[in-house]
PQR file of N, CA, C, O and H, with PARSE charges and radii, in Angstrom:
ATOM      1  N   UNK A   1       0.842  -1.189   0.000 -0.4000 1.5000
ATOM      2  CA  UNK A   1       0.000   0.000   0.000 -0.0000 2.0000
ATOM      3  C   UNK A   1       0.883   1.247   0.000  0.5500 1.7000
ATOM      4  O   UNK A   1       1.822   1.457   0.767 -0.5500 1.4000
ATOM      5  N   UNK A   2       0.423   2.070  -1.011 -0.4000 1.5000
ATOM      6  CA  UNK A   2       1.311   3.481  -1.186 -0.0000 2.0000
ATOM      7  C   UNK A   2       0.498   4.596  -0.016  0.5500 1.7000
ATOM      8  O   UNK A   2      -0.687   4.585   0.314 -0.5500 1.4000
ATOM      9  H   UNK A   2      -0.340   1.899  -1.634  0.4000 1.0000
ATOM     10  N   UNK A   3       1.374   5.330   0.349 -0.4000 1.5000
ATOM     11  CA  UNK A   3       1.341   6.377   1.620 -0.0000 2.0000
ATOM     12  C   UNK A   3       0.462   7.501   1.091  0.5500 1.7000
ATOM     13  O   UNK A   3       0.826   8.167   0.122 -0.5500 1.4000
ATOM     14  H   UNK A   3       2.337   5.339   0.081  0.4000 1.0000
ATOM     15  N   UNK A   4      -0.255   7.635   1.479 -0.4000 1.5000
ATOM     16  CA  UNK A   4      -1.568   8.310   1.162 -0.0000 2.0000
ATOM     17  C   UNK A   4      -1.108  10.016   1.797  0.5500 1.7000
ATOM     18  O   UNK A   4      -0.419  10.397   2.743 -0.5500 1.4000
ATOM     19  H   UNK A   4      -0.550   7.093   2.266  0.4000 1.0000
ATOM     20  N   UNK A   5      -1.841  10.669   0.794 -0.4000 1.5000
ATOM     21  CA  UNK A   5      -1.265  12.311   0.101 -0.0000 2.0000
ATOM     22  C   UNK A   5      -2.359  12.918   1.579  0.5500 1.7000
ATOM     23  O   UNK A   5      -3.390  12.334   1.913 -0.5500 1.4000
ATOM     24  H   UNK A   5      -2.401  10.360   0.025  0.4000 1.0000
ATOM     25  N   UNK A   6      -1.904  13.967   2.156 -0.4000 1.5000
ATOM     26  CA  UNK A   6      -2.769  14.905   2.894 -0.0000 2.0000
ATOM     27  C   UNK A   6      -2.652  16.016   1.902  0.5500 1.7000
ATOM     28  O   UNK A   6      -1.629  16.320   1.288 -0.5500 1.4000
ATOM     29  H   UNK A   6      -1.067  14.441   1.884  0.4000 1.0000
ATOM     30  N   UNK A   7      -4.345  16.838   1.784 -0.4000 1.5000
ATOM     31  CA  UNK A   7      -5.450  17.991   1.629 -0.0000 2.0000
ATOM     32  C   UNK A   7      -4.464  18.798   2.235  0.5500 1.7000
ATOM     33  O   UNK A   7      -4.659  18.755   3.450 -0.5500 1.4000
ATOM     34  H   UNK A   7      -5.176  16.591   2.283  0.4000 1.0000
ATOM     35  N   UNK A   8      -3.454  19.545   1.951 -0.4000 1.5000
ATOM     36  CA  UNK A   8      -3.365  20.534   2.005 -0.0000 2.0000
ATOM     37  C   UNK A   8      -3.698  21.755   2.631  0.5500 1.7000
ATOM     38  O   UNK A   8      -3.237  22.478   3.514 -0.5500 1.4000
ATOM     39  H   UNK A   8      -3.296  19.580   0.964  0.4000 1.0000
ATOM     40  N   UNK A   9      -4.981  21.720   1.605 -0.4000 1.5000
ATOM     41  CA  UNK A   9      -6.033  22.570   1.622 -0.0000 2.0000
ATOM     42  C   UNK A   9      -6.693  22.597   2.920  0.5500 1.7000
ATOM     43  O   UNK A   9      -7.195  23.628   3.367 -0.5500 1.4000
ATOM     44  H   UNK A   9      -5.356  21.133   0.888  0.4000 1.0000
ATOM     45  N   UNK A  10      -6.704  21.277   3.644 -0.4000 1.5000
ATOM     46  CA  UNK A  10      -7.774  20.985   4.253 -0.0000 2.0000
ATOM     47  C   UNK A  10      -6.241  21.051   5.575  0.5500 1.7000
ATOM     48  O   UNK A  10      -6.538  20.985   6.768 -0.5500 1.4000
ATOM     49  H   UNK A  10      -6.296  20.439   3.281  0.4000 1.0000
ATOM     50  N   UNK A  11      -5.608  21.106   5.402 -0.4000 1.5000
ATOM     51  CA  UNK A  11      -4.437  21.154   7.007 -0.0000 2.0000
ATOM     52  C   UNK A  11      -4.178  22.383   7.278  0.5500 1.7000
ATOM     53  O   UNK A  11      -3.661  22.549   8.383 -0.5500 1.4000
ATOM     54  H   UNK A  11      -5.367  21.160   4.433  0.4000 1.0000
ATOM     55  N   UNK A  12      -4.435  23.708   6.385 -0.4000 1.5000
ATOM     56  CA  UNK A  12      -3.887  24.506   6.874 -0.0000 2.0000
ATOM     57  C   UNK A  12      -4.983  25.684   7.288  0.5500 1.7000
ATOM     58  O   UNK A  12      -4.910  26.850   7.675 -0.5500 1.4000
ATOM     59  H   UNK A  12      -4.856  23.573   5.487  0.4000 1.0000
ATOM     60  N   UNK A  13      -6.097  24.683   6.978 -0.4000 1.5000
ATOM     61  CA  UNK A  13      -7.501  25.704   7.521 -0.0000 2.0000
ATOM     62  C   UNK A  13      -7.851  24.716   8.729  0.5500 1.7000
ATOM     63  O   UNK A  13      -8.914  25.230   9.078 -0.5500 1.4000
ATOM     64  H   UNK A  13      -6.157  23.736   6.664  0.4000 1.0000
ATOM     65  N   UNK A  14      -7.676  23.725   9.529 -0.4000 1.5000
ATOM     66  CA  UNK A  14      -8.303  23.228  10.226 -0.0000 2.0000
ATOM     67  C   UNK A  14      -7.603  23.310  11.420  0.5500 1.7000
ATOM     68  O   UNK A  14      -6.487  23.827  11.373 -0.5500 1.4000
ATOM     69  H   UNK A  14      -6.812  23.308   9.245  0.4000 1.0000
ATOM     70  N   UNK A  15      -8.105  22.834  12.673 -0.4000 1.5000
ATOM     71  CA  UNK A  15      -7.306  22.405  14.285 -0.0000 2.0000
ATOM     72  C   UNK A  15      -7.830  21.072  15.001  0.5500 1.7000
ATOM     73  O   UNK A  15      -8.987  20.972  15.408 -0.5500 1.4000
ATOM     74  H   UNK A  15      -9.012  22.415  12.712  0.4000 1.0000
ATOM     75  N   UNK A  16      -6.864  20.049  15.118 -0.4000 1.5000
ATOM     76  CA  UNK A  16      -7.388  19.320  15.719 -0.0000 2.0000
ATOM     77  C   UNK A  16      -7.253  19.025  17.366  0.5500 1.7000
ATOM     78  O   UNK A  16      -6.214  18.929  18.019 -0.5500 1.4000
ATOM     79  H   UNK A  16      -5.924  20.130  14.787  0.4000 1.0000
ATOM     80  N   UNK A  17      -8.636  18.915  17.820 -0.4000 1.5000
ATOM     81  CA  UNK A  17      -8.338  18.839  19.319 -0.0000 2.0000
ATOM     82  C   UNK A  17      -7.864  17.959  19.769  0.5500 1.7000
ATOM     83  O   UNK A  17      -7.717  16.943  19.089 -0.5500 1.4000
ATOM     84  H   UNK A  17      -9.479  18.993  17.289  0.4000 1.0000
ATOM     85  N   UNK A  18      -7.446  18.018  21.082 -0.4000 1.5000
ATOM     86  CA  UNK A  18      -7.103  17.011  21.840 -0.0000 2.0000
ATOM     87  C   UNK A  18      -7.993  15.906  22.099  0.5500 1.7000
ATOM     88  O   UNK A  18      -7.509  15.114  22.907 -0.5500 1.4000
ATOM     89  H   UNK A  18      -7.565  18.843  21.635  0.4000 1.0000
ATOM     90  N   UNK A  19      -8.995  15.638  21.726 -0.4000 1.5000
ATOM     91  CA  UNK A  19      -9.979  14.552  21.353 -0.0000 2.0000
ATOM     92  C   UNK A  19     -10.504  14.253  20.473  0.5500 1.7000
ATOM     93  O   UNK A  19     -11.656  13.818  20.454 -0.5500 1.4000
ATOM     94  H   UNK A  19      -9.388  16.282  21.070  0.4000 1.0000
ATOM     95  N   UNK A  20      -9.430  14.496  19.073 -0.4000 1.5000
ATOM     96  CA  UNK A  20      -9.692  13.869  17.791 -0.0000 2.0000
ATOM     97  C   UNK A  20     -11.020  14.957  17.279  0.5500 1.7000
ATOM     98  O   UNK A  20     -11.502  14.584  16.210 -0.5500 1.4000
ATOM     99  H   UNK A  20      -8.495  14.849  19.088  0.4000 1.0000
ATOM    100  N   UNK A  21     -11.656  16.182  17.844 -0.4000 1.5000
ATOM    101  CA  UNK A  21     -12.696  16.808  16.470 -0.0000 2.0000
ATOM    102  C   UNK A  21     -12.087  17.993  15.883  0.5500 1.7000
ATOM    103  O   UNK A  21     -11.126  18.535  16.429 -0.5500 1.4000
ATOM    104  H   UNK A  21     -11.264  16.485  18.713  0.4000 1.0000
ATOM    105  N   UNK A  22     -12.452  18.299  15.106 -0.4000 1.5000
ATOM    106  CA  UNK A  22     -11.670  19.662  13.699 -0.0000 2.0000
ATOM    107  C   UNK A  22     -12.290  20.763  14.537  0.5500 1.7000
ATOM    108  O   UNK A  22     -13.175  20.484  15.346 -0.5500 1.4000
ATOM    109  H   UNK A  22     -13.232  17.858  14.663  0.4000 1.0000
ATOM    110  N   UNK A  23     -11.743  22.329  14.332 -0.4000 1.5000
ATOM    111  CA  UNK A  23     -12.122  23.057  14.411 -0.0000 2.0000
ATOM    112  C   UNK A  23     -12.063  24.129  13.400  0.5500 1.7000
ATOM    113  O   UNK A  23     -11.219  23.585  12.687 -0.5500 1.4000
ATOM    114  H   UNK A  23     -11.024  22.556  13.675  0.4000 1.0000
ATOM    115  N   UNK A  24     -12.299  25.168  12.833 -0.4000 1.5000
ATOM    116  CA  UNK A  24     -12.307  26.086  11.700 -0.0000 2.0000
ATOM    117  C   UNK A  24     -12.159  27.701  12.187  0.5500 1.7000
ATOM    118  O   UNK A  24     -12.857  28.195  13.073 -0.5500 1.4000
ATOM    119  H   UNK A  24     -12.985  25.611  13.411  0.4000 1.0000
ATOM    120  N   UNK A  25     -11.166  28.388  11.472 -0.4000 1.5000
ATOM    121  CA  UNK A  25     -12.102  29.312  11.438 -0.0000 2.0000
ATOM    122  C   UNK A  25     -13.251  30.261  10.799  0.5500 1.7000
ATOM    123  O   UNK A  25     -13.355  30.489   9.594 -0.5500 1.4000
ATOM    124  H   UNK A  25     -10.599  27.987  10.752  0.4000 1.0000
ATOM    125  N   UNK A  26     -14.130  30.795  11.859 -0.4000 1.5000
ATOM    126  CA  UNK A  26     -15.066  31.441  11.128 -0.0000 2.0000
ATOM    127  C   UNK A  26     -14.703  32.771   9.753  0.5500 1.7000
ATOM    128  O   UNK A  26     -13.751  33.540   9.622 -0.5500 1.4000
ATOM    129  H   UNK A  26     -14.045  30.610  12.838  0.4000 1.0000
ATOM    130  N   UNK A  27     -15.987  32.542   8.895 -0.4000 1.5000
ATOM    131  CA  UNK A  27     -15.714  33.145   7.844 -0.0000 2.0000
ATOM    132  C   UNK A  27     -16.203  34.857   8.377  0.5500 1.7000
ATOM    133  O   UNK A  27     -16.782  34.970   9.457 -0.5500 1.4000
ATOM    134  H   UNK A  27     -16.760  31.917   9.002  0.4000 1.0000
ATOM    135  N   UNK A  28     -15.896  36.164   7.484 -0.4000 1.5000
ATOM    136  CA  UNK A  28     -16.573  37.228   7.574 -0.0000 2.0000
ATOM    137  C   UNK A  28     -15.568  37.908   8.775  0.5500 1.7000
ATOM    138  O   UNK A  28     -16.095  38.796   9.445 -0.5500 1.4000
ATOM    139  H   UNK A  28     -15.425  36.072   6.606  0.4000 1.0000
ATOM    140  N   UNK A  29     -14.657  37.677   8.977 -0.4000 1.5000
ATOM    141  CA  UNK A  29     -13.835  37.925  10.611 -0.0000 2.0000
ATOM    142  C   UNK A  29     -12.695  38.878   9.700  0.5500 1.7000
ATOM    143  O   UNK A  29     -11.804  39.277  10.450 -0.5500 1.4000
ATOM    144  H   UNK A  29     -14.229  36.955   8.432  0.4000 1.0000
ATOM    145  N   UNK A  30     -12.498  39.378   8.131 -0.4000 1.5000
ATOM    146  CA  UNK A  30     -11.302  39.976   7.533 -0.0000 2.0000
ATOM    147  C   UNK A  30     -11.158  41.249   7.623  0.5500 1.7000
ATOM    148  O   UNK A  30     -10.284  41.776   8.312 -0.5500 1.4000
ATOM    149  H   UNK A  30     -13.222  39.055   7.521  0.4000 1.0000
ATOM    150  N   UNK A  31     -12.136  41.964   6.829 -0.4000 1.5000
ATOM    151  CA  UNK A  31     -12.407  42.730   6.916 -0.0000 2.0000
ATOM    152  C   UNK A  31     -14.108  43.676   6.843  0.5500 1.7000
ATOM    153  O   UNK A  31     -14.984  43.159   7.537 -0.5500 1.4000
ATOM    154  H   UNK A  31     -12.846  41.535   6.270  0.4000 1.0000
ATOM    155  N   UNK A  32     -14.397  44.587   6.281 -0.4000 1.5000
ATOM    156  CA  UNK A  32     -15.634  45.390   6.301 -0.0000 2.0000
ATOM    157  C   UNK A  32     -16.078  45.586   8.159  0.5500 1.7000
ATOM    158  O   UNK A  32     -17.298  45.584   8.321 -0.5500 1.4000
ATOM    159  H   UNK A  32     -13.686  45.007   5.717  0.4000 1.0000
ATOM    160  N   UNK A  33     -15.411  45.714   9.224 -0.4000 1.5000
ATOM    161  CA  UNK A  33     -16.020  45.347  10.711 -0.0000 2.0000
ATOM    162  C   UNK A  33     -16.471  46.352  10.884  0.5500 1.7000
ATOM    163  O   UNK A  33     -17.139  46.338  11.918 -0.5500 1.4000
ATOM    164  H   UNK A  33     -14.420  45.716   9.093  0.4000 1.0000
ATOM    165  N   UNK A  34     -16.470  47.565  10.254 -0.4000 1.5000
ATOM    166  CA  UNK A  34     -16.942  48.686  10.866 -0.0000 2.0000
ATOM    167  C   UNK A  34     -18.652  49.210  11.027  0.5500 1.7000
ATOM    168  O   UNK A  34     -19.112  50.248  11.502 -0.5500 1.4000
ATOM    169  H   UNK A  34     -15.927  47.577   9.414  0.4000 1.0000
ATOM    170  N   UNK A  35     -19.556  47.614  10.212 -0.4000 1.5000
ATOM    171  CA  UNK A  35     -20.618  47.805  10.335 -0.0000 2.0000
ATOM    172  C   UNK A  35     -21.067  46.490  10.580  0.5500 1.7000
ATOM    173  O   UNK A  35     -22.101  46.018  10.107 -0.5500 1.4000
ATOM    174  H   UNK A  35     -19.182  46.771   9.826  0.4000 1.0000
ATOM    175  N   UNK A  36     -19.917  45.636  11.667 -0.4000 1.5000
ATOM    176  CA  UNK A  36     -20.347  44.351  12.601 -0.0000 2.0000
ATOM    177  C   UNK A  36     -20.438  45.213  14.311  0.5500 1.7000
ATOM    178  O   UNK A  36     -19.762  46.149  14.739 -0.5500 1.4000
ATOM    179  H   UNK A  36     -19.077  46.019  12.051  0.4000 1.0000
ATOM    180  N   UNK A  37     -21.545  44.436  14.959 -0.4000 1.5000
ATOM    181  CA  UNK A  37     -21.182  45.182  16.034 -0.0000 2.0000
ATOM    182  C   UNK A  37     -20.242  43.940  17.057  0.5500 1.7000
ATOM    183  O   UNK A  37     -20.069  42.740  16.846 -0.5500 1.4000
ATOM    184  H   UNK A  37     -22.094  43.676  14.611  0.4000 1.0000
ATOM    185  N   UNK A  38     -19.971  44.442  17.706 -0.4000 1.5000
ATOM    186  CA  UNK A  38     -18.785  43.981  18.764 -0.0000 2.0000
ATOM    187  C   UNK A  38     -19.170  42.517  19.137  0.5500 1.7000
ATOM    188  O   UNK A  38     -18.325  41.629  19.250 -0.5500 1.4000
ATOM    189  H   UNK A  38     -20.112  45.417  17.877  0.4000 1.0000
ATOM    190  N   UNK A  39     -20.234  42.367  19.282 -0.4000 1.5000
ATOM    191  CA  UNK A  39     -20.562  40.735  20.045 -0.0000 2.0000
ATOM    192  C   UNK A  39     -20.731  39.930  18.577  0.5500 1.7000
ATOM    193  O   UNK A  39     -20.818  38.703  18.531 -0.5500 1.4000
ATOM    194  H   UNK A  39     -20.921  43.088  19.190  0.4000 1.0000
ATOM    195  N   UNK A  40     -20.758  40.578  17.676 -0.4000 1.5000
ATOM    196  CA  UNK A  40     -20.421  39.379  16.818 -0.0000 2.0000
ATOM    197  C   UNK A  40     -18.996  39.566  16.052  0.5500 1.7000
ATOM    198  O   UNK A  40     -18.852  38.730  15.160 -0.5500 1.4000
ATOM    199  H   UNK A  40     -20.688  41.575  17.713  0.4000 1.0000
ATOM    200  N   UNK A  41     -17.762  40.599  16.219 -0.4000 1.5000
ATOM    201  CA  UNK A  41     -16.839  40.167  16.117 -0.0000 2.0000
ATOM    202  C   UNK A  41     -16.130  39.369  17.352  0.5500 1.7000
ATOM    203  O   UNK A  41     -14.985  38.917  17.326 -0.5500 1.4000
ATOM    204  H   UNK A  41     -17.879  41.279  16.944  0.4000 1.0000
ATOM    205  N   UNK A  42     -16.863  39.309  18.219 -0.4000 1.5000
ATOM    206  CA  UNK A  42     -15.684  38.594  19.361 -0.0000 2.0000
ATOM    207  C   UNK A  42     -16.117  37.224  18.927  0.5500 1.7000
ATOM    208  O   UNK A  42     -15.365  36.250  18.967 -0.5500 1.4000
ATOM    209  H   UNK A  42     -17.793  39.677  18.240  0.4000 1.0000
ATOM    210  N   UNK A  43     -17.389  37.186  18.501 -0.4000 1.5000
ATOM    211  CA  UNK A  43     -17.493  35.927  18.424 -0.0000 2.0000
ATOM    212  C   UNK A  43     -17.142  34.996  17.067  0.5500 1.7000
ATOM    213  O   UNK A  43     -17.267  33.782  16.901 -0.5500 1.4000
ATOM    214  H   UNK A  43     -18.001  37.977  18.468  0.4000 1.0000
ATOM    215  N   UNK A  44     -16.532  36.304  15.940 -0.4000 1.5000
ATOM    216  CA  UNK A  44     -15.593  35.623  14.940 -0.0000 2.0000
ATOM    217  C   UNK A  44     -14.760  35.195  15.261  0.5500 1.7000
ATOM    218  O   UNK A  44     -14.454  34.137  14.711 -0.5500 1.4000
ATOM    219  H   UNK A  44     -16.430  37.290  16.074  0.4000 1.0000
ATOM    220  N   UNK A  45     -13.726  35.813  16.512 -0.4000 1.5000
ATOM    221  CA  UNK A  45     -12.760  35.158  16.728 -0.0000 2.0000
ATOM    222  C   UNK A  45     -12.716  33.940  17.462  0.5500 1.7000
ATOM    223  O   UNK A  45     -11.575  33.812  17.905 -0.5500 1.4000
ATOM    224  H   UNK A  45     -13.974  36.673  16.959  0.4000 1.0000
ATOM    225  N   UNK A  46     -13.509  32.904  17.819 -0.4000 1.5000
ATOM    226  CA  UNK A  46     -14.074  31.640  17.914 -0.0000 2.0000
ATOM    227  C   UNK A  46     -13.762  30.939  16.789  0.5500 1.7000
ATOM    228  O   UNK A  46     -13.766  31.160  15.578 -0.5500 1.4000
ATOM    229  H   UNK A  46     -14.437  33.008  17.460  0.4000 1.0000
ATOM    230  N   UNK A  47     -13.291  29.367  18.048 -0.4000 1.5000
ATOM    231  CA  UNK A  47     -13.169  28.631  16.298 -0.0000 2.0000
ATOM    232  C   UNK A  47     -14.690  28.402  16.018  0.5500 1.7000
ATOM    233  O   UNK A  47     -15.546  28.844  16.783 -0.5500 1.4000
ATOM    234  H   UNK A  47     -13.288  29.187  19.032  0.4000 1.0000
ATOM    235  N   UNK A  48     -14.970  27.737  14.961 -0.4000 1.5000
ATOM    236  CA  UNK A  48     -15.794  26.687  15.227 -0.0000 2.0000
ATOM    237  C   UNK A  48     -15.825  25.727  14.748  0.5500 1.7000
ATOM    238  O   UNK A  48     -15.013  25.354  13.902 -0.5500 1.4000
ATOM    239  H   UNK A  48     -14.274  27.378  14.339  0.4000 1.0000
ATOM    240  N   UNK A  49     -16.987  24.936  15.266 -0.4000 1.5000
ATOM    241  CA  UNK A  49     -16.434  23.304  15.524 -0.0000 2.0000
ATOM    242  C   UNK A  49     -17.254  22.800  13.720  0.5500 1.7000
ATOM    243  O   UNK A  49     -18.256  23.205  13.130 -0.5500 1.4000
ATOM    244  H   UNK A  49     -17.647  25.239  15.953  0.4000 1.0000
ATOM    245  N   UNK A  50     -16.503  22.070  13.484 -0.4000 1.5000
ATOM    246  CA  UNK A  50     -17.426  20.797  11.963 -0.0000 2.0000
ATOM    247  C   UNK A  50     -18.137  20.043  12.479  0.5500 1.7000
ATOM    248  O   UNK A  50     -18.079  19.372  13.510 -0.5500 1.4000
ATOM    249  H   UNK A  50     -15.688  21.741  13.963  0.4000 1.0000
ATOM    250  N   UNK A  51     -19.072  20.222  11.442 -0.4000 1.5000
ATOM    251  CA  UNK A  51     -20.306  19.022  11.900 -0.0000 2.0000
ATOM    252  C   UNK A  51     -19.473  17.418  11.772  0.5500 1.7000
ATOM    253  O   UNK A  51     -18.276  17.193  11.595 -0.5500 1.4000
ATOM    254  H   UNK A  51     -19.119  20.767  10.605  0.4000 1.0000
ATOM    255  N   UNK A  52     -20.527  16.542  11.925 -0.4000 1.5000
ATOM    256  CA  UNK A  52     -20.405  15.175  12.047 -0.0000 2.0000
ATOM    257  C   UNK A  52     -20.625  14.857  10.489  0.5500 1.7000
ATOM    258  O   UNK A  52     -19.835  13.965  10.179 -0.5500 1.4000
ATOM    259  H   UNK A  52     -21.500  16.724  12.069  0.4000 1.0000
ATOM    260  N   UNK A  53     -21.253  15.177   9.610 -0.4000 1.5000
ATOM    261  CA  UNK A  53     -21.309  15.042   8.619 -0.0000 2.0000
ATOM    262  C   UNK A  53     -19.860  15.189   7.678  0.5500 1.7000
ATOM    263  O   UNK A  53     -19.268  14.383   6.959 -0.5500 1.4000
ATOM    264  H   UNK A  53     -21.894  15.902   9.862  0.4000 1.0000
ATOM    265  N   UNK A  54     -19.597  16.614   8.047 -0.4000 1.5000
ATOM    266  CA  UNK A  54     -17.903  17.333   7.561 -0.0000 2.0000
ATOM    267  C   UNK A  54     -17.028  16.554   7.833  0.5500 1.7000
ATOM    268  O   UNK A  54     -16.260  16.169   6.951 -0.5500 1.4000
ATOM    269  H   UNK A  54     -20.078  17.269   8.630  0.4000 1.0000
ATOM    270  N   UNK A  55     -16.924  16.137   9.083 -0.4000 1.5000
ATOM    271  CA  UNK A  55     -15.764  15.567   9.762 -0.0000 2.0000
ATOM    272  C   UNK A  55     -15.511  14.457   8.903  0.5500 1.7000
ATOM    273  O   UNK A  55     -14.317  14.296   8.649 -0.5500 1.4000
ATOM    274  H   UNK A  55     -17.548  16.450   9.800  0.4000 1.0000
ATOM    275  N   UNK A  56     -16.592  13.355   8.198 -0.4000 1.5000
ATOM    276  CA  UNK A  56     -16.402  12.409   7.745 -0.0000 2.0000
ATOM    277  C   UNK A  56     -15.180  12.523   6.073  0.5500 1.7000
ATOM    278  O   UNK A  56     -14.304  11.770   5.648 -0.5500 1.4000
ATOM    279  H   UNK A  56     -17.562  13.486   8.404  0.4000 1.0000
ATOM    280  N   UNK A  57     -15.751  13.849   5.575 -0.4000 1.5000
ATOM    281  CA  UNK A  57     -14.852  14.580   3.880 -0.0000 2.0000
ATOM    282  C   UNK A  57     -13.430  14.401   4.946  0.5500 1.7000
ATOM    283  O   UNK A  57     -12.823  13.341   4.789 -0.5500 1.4000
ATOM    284  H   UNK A  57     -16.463  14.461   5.920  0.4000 1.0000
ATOM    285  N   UNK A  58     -12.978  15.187   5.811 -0.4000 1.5000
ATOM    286  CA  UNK A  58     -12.005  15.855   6.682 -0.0000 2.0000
ATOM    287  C   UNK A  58     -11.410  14.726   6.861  0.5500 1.7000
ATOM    288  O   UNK A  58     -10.213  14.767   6.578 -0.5500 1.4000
ATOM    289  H   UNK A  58     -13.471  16.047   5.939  0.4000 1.0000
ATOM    290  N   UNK A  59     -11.834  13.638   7.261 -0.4000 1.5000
ATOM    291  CA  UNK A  59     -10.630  12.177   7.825 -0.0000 2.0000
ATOM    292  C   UNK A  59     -10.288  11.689   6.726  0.5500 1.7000
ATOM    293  O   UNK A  59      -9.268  11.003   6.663 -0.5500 1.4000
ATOM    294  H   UNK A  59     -12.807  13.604   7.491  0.4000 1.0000
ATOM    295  N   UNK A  60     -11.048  11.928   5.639 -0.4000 1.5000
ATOM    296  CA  UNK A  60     -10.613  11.342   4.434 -0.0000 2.0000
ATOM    297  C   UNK A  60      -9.171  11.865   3.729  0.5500 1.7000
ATOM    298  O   UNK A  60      -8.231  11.208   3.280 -0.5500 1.4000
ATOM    299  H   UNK A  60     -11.877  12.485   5.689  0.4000 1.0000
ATOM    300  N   UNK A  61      -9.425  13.549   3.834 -0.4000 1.5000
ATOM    301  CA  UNK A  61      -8.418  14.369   3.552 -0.0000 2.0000
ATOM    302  C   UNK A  61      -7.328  14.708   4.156  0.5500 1.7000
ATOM    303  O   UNK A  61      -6.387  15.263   3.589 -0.5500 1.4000
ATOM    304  H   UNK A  61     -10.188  14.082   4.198  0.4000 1.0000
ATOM    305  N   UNK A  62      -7.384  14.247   5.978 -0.4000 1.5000
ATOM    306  CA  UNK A  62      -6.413  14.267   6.850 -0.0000 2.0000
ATOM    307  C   UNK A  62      -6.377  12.930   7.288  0.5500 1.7000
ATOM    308  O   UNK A  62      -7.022  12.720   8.315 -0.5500 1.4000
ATOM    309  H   UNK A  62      -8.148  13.796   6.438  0.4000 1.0000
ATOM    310  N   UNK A  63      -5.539  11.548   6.563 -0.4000 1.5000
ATOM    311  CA  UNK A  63      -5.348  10.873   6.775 -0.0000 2.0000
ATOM    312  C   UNK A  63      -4.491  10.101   8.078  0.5500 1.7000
ATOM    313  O   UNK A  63      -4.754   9.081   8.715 -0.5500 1.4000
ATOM    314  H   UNK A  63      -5.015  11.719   5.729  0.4000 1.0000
ATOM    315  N   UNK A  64      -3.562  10.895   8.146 -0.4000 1.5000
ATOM    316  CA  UNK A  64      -3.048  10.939   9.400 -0.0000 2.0000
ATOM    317  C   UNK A  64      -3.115  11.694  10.613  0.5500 1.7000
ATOM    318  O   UNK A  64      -2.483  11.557  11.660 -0.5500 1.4000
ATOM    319  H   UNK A  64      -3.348  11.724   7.629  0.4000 1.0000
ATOM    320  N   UNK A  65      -4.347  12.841  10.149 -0.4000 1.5000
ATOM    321  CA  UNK A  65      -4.692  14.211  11.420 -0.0000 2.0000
ATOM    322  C   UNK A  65      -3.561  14.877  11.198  0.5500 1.7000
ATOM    323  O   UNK A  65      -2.645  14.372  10.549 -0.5500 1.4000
ATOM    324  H   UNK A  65      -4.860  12.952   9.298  0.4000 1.0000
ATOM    325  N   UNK A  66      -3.492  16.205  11.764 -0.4000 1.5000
ATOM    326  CA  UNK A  66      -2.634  17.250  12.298 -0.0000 2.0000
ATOM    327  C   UNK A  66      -1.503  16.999  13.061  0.5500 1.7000
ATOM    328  O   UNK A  66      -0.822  17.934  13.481 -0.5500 1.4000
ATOM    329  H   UNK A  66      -4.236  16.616  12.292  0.4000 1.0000
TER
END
């Protein structure tokens, strides 16, 4: 069996926890903030978590995890 390629794509946008689930970060957090109000930029800076559905694309693409 040949050594299977990691997503890239998919390692350098993700975090994996200390109990094996992905985390992301949120989108909309770059720029334009000056007409977000405050409780929803603090709460861009949050990861957030992938569904159970996602996670399944994600193990495929992070074969060995983070």
């Amino acid at each position: 069996m040949p050594k299977l390629k990691t997503r890239k794509c998919a390692a350098k946008r993700l975090k994996q926890t200390g109990t094996g689930k992905y985390r992301h970060n949120k989108a909309g957090a770059r720029h334009l903030k000056t007409c977000k109000n405050a409780k929803r930029k603090r709460r861009l800076r949050q990861d957030g978590a992938v569904s159970a559905a996602e996670s399944r694309r994600i193990k495929v693409a992070l074969p060995y995890g983070l």
